[in-house]
N, C-alpha and C positions, 0 to 999 in steps of 0.2 A: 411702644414695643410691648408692655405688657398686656394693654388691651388687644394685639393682635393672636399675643400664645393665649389669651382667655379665649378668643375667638377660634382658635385652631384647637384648643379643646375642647370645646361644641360640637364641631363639626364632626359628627362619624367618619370612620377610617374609610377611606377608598380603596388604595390597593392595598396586597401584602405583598412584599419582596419576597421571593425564596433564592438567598442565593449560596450558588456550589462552592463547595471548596474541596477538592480531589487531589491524589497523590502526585499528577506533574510528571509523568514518567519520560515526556519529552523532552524536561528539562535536568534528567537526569547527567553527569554524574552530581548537580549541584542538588538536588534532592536526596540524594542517595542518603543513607539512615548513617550519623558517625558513631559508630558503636551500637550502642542500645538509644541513643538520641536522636528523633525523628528529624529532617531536614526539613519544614515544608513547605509547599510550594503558595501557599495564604502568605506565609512571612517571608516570602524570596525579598529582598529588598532590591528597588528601581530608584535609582540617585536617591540611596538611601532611605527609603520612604517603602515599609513594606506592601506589596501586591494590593493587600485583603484592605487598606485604606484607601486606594482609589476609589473601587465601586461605592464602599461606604460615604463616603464624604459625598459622593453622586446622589447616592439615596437622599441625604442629609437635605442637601442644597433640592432637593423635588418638592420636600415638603411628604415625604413616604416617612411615615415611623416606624411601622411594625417591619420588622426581617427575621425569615426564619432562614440559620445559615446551617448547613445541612454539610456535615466532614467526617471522615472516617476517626473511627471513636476512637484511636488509637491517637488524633492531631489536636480532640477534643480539651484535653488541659491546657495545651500550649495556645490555644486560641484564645480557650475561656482568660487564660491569663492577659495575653495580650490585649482585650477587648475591655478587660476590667484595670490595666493600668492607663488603656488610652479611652477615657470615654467618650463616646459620642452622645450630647447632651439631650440631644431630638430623638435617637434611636430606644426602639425596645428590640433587644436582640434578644430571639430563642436558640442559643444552640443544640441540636440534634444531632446526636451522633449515628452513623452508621457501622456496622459489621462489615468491613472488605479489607483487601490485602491490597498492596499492589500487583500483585500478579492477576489478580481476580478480579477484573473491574466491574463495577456497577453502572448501567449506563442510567440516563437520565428520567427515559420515561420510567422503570423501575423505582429511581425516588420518587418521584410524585406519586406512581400509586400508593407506594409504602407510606406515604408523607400527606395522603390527600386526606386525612380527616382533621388536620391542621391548617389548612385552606381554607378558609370558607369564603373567599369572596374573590376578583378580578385582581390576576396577582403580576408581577412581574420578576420574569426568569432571568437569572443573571450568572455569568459566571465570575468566580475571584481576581480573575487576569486579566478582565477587560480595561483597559488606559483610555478614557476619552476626552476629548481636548477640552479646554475649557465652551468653543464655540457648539459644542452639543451639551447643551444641557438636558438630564434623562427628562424635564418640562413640556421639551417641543415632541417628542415623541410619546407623552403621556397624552400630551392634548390633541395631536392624531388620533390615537385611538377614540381618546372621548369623542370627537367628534363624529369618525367615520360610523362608530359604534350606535349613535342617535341616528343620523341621517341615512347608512342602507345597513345595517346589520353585520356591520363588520366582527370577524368575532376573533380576531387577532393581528398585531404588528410587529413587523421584524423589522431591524436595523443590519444593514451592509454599507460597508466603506471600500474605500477604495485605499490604499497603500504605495506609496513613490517604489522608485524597484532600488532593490540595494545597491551599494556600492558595490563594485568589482572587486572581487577576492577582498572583502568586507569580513567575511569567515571561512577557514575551512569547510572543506565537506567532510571533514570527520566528525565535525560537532553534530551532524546530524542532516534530515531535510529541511528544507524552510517552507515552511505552511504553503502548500497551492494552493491558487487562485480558484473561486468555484463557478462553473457556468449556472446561467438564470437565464431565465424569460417571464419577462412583466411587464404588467400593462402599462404604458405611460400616463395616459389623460388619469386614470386612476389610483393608478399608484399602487399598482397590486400583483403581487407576487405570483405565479401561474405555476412555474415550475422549476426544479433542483434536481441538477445533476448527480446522482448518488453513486456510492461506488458500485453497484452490479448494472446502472447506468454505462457506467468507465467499462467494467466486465466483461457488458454484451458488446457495444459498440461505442470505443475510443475515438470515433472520428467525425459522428454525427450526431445530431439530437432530435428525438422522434417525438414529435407532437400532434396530439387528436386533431383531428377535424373539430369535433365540439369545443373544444377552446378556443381555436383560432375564428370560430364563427358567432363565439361569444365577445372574443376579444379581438376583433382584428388589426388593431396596431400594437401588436407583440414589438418589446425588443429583445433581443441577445446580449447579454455580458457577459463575460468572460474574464472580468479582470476583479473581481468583488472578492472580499474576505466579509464569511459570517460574523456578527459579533457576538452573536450567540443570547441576545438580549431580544425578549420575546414580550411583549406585556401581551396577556390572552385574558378571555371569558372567564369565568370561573368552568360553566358547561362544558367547555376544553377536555377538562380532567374526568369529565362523565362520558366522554367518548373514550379517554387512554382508558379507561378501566375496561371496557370493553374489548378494547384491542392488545390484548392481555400477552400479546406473544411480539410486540415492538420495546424496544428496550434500550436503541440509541433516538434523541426527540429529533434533533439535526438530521441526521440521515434516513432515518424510518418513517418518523411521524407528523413531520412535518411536511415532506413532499406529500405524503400518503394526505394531508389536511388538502394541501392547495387543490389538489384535485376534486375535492368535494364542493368547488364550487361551479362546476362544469359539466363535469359528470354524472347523470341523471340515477344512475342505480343507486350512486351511492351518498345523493344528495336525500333522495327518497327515505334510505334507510337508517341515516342515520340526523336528519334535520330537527327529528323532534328532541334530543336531546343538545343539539348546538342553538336551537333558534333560541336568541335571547327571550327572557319573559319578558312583558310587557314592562319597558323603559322607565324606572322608577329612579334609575340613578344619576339620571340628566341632572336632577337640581342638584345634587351631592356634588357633579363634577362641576358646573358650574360655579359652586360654592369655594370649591378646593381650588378651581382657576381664580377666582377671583381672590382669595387668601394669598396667592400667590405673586399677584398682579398688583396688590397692594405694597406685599415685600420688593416690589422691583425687580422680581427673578423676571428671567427672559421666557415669555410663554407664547404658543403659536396662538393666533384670535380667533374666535368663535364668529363663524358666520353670525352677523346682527340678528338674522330670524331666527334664530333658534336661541342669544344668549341676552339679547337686549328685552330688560326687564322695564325701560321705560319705553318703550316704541310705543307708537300707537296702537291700541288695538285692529287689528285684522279683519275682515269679513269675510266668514267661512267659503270657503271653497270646495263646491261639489267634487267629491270623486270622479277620478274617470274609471269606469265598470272596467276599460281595458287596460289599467294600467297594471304591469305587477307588482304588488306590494309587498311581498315574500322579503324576506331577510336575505341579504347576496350572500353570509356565509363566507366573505374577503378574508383573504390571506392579505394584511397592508405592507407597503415595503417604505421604509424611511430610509432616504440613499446620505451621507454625508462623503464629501470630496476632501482629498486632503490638502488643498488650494486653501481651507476653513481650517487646518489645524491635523496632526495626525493623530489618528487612532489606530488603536492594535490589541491585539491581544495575544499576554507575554505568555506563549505555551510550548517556546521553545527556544534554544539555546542564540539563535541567531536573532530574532526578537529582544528575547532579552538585551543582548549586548547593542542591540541598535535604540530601544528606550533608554537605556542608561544614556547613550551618545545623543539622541536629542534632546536628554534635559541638562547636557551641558550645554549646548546651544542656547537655552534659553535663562539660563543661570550665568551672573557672573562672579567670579571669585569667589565661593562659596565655604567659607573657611568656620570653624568657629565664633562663636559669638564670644562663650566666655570666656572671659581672660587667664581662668587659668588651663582650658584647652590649649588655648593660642598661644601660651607660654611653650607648652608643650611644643611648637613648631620651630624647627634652629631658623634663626635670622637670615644662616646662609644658604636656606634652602633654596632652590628656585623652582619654584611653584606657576604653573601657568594659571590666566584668568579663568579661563575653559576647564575650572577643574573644580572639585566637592571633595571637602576632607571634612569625616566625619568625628564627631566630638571623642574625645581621651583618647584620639590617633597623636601617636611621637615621631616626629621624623627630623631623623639627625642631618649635621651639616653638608653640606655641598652636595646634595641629595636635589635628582630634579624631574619633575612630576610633571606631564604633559596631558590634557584631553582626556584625563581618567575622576573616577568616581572610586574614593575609599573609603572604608569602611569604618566602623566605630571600634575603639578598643585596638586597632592596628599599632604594629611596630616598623617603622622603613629604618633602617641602619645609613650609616655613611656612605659618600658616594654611589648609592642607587638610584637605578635610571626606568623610571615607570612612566611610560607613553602611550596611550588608548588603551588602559586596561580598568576592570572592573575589581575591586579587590573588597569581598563581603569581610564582616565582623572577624574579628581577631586572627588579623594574618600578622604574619614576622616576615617579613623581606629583609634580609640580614647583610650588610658590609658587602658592596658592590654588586650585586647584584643586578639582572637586566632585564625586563621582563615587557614585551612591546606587542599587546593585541590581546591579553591576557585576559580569563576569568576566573578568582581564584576565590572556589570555597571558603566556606569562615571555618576558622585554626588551622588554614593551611601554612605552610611553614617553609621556603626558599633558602636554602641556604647558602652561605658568603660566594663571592662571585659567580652565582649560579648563572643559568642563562634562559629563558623560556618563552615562545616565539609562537603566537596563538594556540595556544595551549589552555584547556579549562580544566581544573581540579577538584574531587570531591574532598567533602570538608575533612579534616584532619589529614591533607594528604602531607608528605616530606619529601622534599628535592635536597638531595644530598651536595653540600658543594661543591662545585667545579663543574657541576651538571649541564649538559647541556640538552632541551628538548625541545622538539618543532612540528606543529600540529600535530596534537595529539590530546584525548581527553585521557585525564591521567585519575585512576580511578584506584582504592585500596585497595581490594585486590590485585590486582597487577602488579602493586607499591612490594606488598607480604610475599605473595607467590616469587619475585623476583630477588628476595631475600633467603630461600629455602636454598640451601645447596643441596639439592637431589635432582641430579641426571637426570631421573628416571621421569621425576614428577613433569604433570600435561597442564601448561598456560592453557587459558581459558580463551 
């Protein structure tokens, strides 16, 4: 094992990670700021296990060390902190703070300009929220690129999944929308992404989808989907970013700039104009990636294989092969698409309230009785509780007797009271559920506070919220303001 990390510190860095971490404003009110104390959405916790360590431990297991994670400089302590009591042994993590509010957002191609003298080499974009199953490892989609990238010039790859459809009245729709589905058209035998539905797409015409002539006569076995979720995991060129600088007026990469790429492999004006700046320079990083595949392949990580002609360093030697004068040898300029089914495992990405509360629910599925380890947690739990297997209670949670806890995931530092009845619900760090209380479908901010016989019937709360006892409430996101405002006795005064 040691000769392998001496090996993997030989080896120059390959990629760099850049990955996001933004305000979450769809997963508000459980974001929403408690006081002067930031909520955010990096440390949302998913069965207990916050957001910002998924992608991480993905990086990890790649075999990527360098991350530059890039968050509004207002989330920058609570991260930096987080990162330095959990550390990742492999990683060198740069945090970068940025200037924005939530009301203000920054979209993405604007970071990376902002961010691109901190780049300097073939990077991959990632956001905080992305959940991927164990059966994608970020590996097989590194080694797409390498490959495609040798063999025609591919100068980027994206990842879409496909998603089971929810249960029936699974959430409110007061918690908000649930991420639509996006249409594509890509090539099959290729594997290559052609075109994204955008919203002035949706704008112009909701009912059809208008494609050149020149694509279809480059690509003529196009297909349609309609059913994909972006993942929003991009690995690109470094030259990528020598085009965004130029295209100075794009500012979301999903919706703007990256349809605006696919086309540039079709479309002759704008291949012409801008190809000198994407065509990869002459291929020097083939032995790197090979190096770094095989680093990998060694540790037993799952990696896709490199065509023999291009990775087998014992083959025989070859005899040159004349050119053909008509062949074209130009760089394709691929937009690559890596498709994963959720048949292999689900993936998602938690950036919003219905999301969230369905990750938490399949990693009860895959967890059984998840209780404390250490005995003096587990002391903390009354004997008479009755606790289902399908459930996650997290360490220095109390939960007194005759107390019974169904299909739910709770939180650390929680208090459940006597005879309380908690059934598919999600309860973040330091809630009080108090002396009977009923709470069945729930998502309850951390320091939200339930009070005795209360009663709350898919209902999600921002942190520090209070349910007065005897209360009773049913769909509905119950957010402070609304809590304060409804405690002013002024006639006069206007709910929001």
């Amino acid at each position: 094992m040691l000769e392998m990390d001496i090996q993997r510190e030989l080896v120059p860095p390959e990629f760099l990670a850049v990955l996001l971490a933004g305000f979450g404003n769809e997963l508000s009110p459980l974001t929403s700021d408690h006081g002067d104390e930031p909520c955010l959405k990096a440390l949302l916790p998913v069965a207990n296990k916050p957001l910002l360590d998924y992608p991480l431990s993905w990086l990890e297991q790649s075999g990527i060390k360098d991350v530059l994670l890039i968050c509004p400089a207002i989330h920058r302590p609570a991260i930096s902190h987080h990162i330095h009591s959990h550390p990742y042994s492999s990683l060198h993590i740069d945090i970068q703070p940025y200037e924005e509010t939530a009301d203000s957002g920054v979209g993405t191609c604007t970071l990376l300009r902002h961010f691109s003298s901190r780049i300097s080499r073939d990077f991959v974009l990632l956001p905080c929220d992305f959940i991927p199953p164990p059966s994608l490892p970020l590996t097989s989609i590194l080694n797409k690129f390498r490959t495609d990238t040798v063999s025609d010039g591919l100068i980027a790859t994206t990842c879409w999944f496909t998603t089971p459809k929810p249960e029936k009245n699974a959430s409110p729709d007061e918690w908000g929308h649930i991420a639509p589905s996006v249409s594509i058209v890509w090539d099959k035998p290729s594997a290559t992404l052609l075109y994204i539905d955008t919203p002035d797409d949706l704008d112009r015409n909701s009912e059809e989808v208008e494609l050149r002539m020149s694509m279809l006569s480059r690509y003529p076995r196009t297909v349609l989907s309609s059913n994909l979720q972006d993942s929003h995991v991009y690995v690109c060129k470094r030259s990528v970013l020598d085009v965004l600088q130029e295209k100075h007026h794009f500012d979301s990469f999903r919706e703007e700039f990256l349809p605006w790429l696919c086309k540039v492999q079709y479309q002759r004006t704008k291949r012409e104009k801008y190809e000198h700046l994407l065509k990869p320079v002459a291929n020097t990083s083939q032995a790197l990636a090979l190096k770094h595949s095989t680093l990998l392949s060694k540790s037993k990580q799952q990696i896709a294989h490199v065509p023999k002609s291009k990775s087998s360093a014992t083959s025989a030697p070859q005899s040159p092969v004349p050119a053909d004068p008509n062949l074209d040898t130009s760089p394709s300029l691929r937009v690559g698409l890596h498709m994963h089914r959720p048949a292999n495992g689900i993936a998602a990405r938690v950036n919003n309230i219905h999301t969230f509360m369905e990750m938490n629910r399949h990693f009860l599925t895959t967890t059984t009785y998840a209780l404390p380890t250490d005995p003096t947690d587990r002391a903390l739990i009354d004997q008479k509780a009755q606790i289902s297997s399908d459930t996650i209670i997290g360490d220095s949670t109390k939960v007194d007797e005759r107390t019974s806890i169904k299909k739910s995931v709770i939180g650390r530092h929680c208090t459940i009271g006597k005879m309380a009845k908690i059934v598919g619900c999600v309860l973040l760090d330091h809630c009080v559920v108090e002396d009977g209380a009923k709470l069945d479908g729930c998502v309850l901010g951390k320091n939200t506070k339930v009070g005795a016989k209360a009663e709350l019937v898919r209902c999600v709360t921002q942190a520090g919220y209070e349910v007065d006892p005897g209360e009773s409430v049913k769909n509905e996101k119950l957010e402070i303001s609304d809590w304060t405002a409804g405690g002013v006795a002024d006639s006069d005064s206007e709910s929001d």
